[in-house]
Structures are given as C-alpha cells and as structure tokens.
N, C-alpha and C positions, 0 to 999 in steps of 0.2 A: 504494500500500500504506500501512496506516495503521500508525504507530507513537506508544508511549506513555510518558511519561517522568513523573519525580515529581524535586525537585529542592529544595534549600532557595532560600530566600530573604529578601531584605530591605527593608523600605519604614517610611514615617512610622510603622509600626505594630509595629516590630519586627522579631525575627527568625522566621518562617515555612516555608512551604510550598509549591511550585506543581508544579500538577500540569498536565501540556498532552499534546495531540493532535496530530498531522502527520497528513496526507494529504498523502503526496510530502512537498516541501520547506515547504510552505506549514500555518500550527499552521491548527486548524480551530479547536477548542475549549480552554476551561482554567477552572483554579480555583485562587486565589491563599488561602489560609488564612493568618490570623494571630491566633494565640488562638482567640478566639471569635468574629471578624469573617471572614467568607467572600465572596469576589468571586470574580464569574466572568464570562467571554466574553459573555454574551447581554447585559450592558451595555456599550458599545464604548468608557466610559473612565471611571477614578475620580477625580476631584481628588486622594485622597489618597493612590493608589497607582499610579495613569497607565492606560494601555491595557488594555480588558479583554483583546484577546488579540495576542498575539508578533506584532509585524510583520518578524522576520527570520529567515532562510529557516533551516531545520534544520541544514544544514552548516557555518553562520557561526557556530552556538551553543557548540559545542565538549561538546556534552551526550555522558558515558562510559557507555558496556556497561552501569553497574551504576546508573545512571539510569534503564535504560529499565526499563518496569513492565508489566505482561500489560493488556489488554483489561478485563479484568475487576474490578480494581484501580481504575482509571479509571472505570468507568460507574460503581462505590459511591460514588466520591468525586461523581460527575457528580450522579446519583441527589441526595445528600446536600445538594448545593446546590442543587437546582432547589426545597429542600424550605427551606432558611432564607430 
C-alpha cells in the first residue's frame, strides 16, 4: 500500500520541504524543495543535499498522522518537478 507524507526540512540550502512516497516500508519517490531549487528521486544523489531518495525504511522515520498527505497532493508536487 502506498503512502504519502510532506514534511519540513533542512540542507546546504536552507530551511525546506520534502515531500516522499512509501510502497510498504520502502520510499519509492520524493521531492526535496528549497526556495526555488527543487530535487527529486529520478536523480539518485545531490552533492548539495545527499540522496535523491530515503534509504530508511518508513517505520524508522518516526513521520506523524499529520505528515501524511492524500495521493493527490503528491502527484502536483511530482507533476511540478518532473517540469523544473
């Protein structure tokens, strides 16, 4: 079952945004926003922000109720970066 989270975040570039996907425990996809720089999963790592996507398992993340985010949510954001 896939589940959808949005979460803040932090790297070289400030304070942020990530937004990620699980299938099961394992993330599938994501998109790390900060300002007006956007990364995401299809590159598998950024010098300036690391990994493009989560290598630990959903249950280790400690991600709350009010992180997760609908399907729907997730694909504008997905949409959005496949496009910058």
């Amino acid at each position: 079952m896939k589940r959808y989270f949005k979460r803040e975040a932090e790297s070289d570039h400030g304070l942020g945004v990530v937004y990620m996907e699980f299938d099961g425990e394992a993330a599938s996809r994501q998109v790390e926003i900060y300002g007006d720089r956007w990364f995401d999963s299809r590159t598998s790592y950024y010098p300036d922000v690391g990994p493009g996507l989560c290598d630990q398992p959903l249950s280790e993340l400690g991600m709350l109720d009010e992180e997760e985010i609908t399907d729907k949510e997730f694909e504008q954001v997905w949409e959005k970066a496949l496009n910058k």
